[in-house]
N, C-alpha and C positions, 0 to 999 in steps of 0.2 A: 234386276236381271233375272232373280231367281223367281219371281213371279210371273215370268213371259213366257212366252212359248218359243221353242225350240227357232223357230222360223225368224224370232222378234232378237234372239238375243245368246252367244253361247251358254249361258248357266241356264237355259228356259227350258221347259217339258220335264216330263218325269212324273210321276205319280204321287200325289201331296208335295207338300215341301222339300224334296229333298235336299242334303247338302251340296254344292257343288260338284268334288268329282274331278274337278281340273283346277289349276291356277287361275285367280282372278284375272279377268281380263275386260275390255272394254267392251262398246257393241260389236265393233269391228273384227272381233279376235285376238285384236294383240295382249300382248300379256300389259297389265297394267294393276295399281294398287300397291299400296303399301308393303314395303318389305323390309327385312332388318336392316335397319338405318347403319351399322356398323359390326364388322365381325367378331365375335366373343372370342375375347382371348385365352389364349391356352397357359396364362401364366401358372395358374394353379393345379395344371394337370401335370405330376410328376414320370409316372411309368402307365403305361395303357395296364386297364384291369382284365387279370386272366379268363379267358371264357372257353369254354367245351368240357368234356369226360373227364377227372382226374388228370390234372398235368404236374 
């Protein structure tokens, strides 16, 4: 897809290769492609980690 042009295929156009840019998807548009098979569990996360200025 990323080889096509713009008109042939969503991932198409762009100057050289570039990466996608959007979620894989078919020719058609719709969203398609492999995705995480199962959701990573939160067993080993105990407290959320502190984040901003001095808290």
């Amino acid at each position: 897809g990323v080889a096509m042009n713009p008109v042939d295929h969503p991932h198409g156009g762009g100057e050289g290769k570039t990466s996608g840019g959007r979620h894989p998807v078919n020719p058609a548009g719709k969203p398609e492609g492999r995705t995480r098979r199962r959701k990573a569990s939160d067993k080993l996360i105990v407290r959320r980690r502190r984040t901003g200025k001095k808290r």
